[in-house]
C-alpha positions in Angstrom: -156.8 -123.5 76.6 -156.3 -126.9 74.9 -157.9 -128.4 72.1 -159.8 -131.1 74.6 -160.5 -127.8 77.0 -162.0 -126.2 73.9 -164.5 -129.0 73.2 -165.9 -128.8 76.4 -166.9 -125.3 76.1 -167.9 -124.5 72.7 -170.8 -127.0 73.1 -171.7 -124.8 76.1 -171.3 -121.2 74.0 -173.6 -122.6 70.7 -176.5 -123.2 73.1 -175.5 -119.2 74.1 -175.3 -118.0 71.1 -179.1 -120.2 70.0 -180.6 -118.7 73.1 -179.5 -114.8 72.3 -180.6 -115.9 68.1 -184.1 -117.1 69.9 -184.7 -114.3 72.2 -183.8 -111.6 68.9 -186.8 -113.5 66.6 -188.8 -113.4 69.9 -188.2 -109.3 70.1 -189.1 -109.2 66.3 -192.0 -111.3 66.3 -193.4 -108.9 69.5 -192.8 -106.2 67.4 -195.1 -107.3 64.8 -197.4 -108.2 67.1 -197.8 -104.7 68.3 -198.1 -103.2 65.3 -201.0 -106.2 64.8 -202.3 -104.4 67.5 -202.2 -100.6 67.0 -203.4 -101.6 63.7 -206.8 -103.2 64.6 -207.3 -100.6 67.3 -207.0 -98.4 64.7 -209.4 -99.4 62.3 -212.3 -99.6 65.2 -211.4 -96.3 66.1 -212.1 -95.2 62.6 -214.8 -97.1 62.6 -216.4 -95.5 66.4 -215.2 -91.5 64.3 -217.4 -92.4 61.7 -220.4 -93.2 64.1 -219.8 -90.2 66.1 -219.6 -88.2 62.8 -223.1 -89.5 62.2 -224.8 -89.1 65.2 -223.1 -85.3 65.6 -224.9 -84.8 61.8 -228.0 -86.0 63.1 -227.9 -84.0 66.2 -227.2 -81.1 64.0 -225.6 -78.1 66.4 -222.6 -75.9 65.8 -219.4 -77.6 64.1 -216.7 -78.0 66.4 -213.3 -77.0 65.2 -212.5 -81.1 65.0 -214.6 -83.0 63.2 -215.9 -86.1 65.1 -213.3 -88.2 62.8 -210.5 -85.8 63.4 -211.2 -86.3 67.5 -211.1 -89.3 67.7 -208.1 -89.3 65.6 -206.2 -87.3 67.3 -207.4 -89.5 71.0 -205.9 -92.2 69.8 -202.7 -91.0 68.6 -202.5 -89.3 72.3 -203.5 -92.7 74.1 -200.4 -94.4 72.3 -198.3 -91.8 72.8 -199.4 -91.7 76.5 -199.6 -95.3 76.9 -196.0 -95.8 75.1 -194.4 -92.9 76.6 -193.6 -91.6 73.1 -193.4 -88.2 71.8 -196.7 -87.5 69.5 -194.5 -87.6 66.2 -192.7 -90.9 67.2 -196.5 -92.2 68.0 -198.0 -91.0 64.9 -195.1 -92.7 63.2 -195.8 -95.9 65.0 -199.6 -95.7 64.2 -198.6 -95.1 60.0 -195.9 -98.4 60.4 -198.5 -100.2 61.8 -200.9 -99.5 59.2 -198.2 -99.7 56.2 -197.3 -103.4 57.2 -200.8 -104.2 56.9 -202.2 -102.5 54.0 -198.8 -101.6 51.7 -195.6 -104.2 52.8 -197.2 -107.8 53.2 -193.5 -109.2 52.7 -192.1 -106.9 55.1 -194.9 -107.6 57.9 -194.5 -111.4 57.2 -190.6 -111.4 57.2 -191.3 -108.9 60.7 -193.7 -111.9 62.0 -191.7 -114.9 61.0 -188.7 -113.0 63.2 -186.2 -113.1 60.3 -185.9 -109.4 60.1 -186.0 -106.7 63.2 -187.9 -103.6 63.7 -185.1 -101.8 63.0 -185.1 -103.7 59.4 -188.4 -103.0 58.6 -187.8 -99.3 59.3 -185.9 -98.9 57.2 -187.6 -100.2 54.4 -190.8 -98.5 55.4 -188.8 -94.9 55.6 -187.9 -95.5 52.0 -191.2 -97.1 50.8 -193.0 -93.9 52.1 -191.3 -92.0 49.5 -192.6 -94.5 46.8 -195.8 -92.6 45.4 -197.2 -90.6 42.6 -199.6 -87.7 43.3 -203.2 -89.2 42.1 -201.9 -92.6 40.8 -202.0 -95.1 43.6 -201.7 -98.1 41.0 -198.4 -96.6 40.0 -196.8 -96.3 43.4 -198.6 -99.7 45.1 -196.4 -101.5 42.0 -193.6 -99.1 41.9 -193.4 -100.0 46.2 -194.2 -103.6 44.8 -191.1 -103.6 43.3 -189.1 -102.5 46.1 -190.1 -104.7 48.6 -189.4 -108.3 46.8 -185.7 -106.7 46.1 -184.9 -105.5 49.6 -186.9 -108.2 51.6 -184.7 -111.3 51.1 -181.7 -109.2 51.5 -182.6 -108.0 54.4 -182.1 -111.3 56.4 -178.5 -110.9 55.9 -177.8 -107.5 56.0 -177.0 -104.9 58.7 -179.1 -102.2 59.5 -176.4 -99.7 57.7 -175.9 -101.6 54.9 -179.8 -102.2 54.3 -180.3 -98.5 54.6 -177.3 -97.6 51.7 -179.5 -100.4 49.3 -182.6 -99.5 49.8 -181.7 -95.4 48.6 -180.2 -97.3 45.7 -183.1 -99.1 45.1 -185.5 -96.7 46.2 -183.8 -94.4 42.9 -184.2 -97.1 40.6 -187.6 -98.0 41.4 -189.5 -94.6 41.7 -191.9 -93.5 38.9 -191.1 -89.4 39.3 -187.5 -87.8 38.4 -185.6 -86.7 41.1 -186.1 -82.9 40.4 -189.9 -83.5 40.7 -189.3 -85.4 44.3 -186.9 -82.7 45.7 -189.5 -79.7 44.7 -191.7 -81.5 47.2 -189.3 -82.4 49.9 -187.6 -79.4 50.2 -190.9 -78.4 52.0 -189.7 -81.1 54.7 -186.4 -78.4 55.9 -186.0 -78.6 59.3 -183.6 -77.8 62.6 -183.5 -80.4 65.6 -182.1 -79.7 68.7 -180.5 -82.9 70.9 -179.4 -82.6 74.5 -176.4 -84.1 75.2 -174.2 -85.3 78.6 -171.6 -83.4 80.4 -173.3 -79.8 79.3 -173.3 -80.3 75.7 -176.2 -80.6 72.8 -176.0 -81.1 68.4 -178.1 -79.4 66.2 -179.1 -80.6 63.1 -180.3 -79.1 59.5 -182.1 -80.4 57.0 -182.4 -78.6 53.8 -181.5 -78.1 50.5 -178.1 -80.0 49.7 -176.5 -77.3 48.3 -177.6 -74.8 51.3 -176.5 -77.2 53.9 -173.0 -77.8 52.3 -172.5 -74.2 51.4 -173.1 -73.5 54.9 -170.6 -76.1 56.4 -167.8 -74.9 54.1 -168.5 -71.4 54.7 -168.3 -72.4 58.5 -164.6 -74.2 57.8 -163.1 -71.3 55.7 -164.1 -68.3 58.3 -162.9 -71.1 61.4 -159.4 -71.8 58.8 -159.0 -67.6 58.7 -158.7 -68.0 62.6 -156.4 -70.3 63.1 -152.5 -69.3 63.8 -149.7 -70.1 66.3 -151.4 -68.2 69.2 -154.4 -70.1 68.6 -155.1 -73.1 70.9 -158.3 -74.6 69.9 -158.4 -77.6 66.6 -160.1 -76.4 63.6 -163.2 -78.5 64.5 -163.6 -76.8 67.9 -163.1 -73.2 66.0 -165.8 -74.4 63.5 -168.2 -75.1 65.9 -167.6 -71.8 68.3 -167.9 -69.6 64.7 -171.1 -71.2 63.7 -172.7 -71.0 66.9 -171.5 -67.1 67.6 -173.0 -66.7 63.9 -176.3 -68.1 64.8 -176.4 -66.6 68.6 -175.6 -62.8 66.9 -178.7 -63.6 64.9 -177.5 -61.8 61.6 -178.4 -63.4 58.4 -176.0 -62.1 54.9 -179.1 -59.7 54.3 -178.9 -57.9 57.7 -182.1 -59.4 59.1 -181.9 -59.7 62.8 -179.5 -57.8 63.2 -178.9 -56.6 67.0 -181.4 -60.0 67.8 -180.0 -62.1 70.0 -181.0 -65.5 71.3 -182.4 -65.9 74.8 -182.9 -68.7 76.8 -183.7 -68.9 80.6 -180.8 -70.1 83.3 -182.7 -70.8 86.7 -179.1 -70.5 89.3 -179.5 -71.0 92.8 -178.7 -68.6 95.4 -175.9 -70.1 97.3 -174.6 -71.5 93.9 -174.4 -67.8 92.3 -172.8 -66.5 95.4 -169.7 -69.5 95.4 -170.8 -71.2 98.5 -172.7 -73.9 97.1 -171.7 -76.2 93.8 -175.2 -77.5 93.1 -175.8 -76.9 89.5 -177.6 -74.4 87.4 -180.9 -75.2 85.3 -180.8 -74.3 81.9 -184.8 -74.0 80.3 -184.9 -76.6 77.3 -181.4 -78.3 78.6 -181.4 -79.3 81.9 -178.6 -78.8 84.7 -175.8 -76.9 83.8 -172.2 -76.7 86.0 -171.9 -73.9 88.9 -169.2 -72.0 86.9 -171.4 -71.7 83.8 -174.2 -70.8 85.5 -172.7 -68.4 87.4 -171.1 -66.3 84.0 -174.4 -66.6 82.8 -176.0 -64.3 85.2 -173.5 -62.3 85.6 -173.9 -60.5 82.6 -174.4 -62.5 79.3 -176.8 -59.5 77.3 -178.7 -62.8 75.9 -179.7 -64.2 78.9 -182.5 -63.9 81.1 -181.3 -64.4 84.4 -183.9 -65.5 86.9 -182.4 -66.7 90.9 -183.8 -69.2 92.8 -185.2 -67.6 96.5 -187.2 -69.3 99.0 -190.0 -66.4 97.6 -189.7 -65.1 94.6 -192.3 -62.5 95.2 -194.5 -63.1 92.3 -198.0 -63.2 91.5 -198.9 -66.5 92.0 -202.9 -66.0 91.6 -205.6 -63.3 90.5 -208.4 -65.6 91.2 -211.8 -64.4 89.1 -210.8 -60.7 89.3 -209.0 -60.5 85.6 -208.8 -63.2 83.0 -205.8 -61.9 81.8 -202.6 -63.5 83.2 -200.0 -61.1 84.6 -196.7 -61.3 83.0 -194.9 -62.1 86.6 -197.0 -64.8 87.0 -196.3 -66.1 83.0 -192.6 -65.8 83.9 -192.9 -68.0 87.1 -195.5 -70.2 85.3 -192.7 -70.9 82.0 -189.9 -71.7 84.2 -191.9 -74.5 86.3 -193.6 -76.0 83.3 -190.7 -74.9 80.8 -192.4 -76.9 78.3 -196.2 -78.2 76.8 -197.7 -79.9 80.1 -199.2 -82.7 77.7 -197.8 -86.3 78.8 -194.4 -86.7 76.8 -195.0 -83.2 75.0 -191.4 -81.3 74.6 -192.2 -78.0 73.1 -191.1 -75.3 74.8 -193.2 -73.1 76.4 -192.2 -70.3 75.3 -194.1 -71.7 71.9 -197.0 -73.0 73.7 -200.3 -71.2 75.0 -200.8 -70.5 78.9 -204.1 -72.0 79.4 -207.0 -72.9 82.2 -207.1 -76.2 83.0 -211.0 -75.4 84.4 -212.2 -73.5 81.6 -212.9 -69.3 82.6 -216.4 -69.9 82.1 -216.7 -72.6 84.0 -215.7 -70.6 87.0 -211.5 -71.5 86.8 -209.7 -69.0 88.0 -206.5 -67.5 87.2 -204.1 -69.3 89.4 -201.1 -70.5 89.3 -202.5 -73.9 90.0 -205.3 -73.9 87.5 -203.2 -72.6 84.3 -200.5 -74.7 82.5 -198.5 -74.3 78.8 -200.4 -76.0 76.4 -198.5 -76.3 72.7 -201.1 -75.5 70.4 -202.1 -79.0 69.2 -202.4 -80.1 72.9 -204.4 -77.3 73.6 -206.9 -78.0 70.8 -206.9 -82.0 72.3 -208.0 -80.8 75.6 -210.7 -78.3 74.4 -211.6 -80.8 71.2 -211.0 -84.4 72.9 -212.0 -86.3 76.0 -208.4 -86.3 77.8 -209.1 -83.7 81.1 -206.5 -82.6 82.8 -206.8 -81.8 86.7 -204.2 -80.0 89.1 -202.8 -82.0 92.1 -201.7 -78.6 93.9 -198.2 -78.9 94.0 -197.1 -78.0 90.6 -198.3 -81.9 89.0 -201.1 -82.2 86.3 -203.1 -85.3 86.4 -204.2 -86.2 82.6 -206.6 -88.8 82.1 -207.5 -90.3 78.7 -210.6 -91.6 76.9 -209.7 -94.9 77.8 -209.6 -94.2 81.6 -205.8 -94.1 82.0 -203.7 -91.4 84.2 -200.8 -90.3 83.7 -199.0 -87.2 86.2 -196.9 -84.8 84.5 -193.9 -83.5 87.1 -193.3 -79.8 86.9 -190.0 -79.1 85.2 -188.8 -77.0 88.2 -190.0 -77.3 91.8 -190.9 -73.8 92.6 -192.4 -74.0 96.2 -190.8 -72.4 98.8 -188.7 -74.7 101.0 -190.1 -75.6 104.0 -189.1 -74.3 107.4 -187.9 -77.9 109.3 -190.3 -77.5 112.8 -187.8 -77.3 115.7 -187.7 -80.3 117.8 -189.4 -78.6 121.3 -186.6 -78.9 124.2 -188.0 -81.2 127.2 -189.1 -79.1 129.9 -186.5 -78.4 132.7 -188.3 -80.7 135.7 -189.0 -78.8 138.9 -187.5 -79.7 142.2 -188.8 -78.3 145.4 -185.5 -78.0 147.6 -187.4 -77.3 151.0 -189.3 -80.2 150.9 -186.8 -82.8 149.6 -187.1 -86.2 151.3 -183.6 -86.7 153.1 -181.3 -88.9 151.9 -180.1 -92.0 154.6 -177.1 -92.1 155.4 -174.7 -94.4 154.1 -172.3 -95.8 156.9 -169.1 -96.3 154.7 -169.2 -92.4 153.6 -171.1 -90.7 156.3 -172.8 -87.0 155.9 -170.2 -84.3 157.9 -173.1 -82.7 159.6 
């Protein structure tokens, strides 16, 4: 294009790129807003735990497990959660942001407000102003996080995310009251594995621990994956890395022999037709989700760490017990953790093989032992439904019903759809009509094509 071309356009692309800057301060000024909001909600639900506290200590009675506080808590952090469609960490970390812009960041929440900075921004600096505190001296860290803020804020506005997080560690060194071998004593308790599911049949895992551990271990992973390599050998050095690590941790042997002859087990759900070649509708791997036909089908074929369960229009176990036993049969725990597969708690991922089987209608108050009044419960979900208002009901086809304190509903889909199919009603053929040939009214004759008789 020509310079008079050029002129005509850029005028055109700076209102662009004003309306994109104006709808980004609009997104971060939202975002404070919320957190406005969570935090006010939260203070007058602390306010309605304390009454409730009070009244329950008037009443007098048996202490519950949860204190009236500690309910109401715990409702709240639900209704976000549910309300959000977030996770219950990711909600109780929204719920602790909200409250550290108000109470422990006024820069950051004003920068957040204004729209200079994102959400993103202010993550980051709240992530590294957590970590700002002295055990029993909340002078010492309220200055020491002081500090921090009025030298990250202002850089901030020009910064990337990236580059804001590399600063504020530096900073975040600098400015801390405790020694570094005093901090990692205590976060060493924070160790932890994460699982991710990934596309195209592929997941990460990821380890946090002790540096040293964690770097031991990924070196130790390269040199046995660098004994394996030679001309035969096919694979890159990062593909044998990853296949010797995850054999290691499948095998289940630690350097100390502990579980040794443990292996891992997960459940693949393979249909019928798919395990017999004449169908190429995917597998269902428990904790994954669908899995291709050819995997599936070497799954079940043999894999010793497998637990091989085939999808058949009746599986032939117990689906209910009704009041006879209390006790749930382990065909009927099978079937019940490959529909729910995981907590039946709105947004709740952990797995049910970690999470209790429970009745929805409580056994004394006349539920029975069904497969449509029992559902996983992780144990924190559990102790919300017996400890909180949120009542969950069964809609009869494998869908729970939740509804909160505040008078919401949400309907938890079953992980796998384990009803048998149902039989398509033939279409009834119209009846063959009758015809009386001895008393058939004749037909006239037609003069052009006359009858031979």
């Amino acid at each position: 294009m020509n310079p008079p071309h050029l002129g005509l356009v850029e005028p055109s692309l700076a209102e662009v790129y004003d309306a994109i800057r104006d709808a980004d301060r609009e997104m971060n000024r939202a975002a404070a807003k919320r957190a406005d909001a969570i935090y006010t909600a939260q203070r007058v639900l602390a306010d309605v735990g304390r009454a409730r506290a009070e009244a329950a200590e008037r009443a007098g009675g048996r202490r519950p497990l949860w204190s009236p506080e500690e309910a109401t808590k715990e409702e709240f952090t639900c209704e976000v959660g549910a309300l959000l469609r977030l996770p219950r960490r990711t909600a109780e970390t929204l719920i602790e942001a909200s409250r550290t812009l108000a109470e422990d960041l006024p820069a950051t929440r004003e920068a957040l407000t204004s729209g200079s900075i994102s959400y993103r921004h202010a993550q980051v600096i709240m992530d590294q102003a957590w970590g700002i505190k002295v055990d029993g001296d909340l002078e010492a860290s309220a200055r020491a996080r002081a500090v921090f803020e009025d030298v990250l804020v202002p850089v901030a506005e020009v910064l990337t995310v990236a580059k804001l997080s590399d600063r504020a560690r530096r900073v975040r060194e600098r400015t801390h009251p405790e020694t570094i071998t005093a901090r990692h004593q205590k976060s060493v308790e924070d160790r932890h594995v994460v699982f991710q599911a990934l596309n195209d049949g592929m997941a990460s895992l990821y380890v946090t621990g002790d540096a040293e551990k964690v770097q031991a271990a990924y070196h130790r992973t390269l040199d046995v994956a660098l004994t394996l390599q030679g001309p035969k050998e096919t694979r890159t050095l990062t593909q044998i890395a990853a296949d010797v690590l995850t054999d290691v941790l499948i095998g289940g042997v630690t350097p100390d022999g502990i579980g040794a002859g443990v292996a891992a087990q997960v459940n693949v759900t393979v249909p019928v037709l798919t395990l017999l070649g004449k169908s190429a509708e995917p597998g269902y791997l428990a904790g994954y989700g669908p899995i291709d036909p050819d995997t599936a089908r070497r799954l079940a074929a043999g894999a010793p760490s497998f637990t091989r369960l085939l999808t058949h229009p009746e599986t032939g176990a117990v689906l209910s017990m009704g009041r006879d036993t209390y006790k749930v049969p382990a065909a009927l725990k099978k079937w019940l953790e490959v529909r729910d597969e995981t907590c039946t708690f709105p947004g709740c991922r952990r797995s049910a093989k970690r999470s209790d089987v429970d009745h929805s209608v409580e056994w004394q108050h006349g539920g029975e032992t069904d497969a449509m009044n029992l559902a996983h419960l992780c144990p924190y979900h559990h102790a919300v439904k017996s400890y909180t208002r949120w009542t969950p009901r069964h809609l009869g086809d494998g869908r729970i019903e939740w509804t909160s304190p505040a008078g919401y509903s949400y309907i938890v889909e079953p992980s796998a759809d384990m009803r048998p199919p149902r039989k398509p009603t033939p279409t009834p053929k119209p009846p063959v009509p009758f015809v009386d040939v001895w008393n058939l009214e004749p037909t006239p004759d037609n003069p052009d094509n006359p009858t031979p008789f």
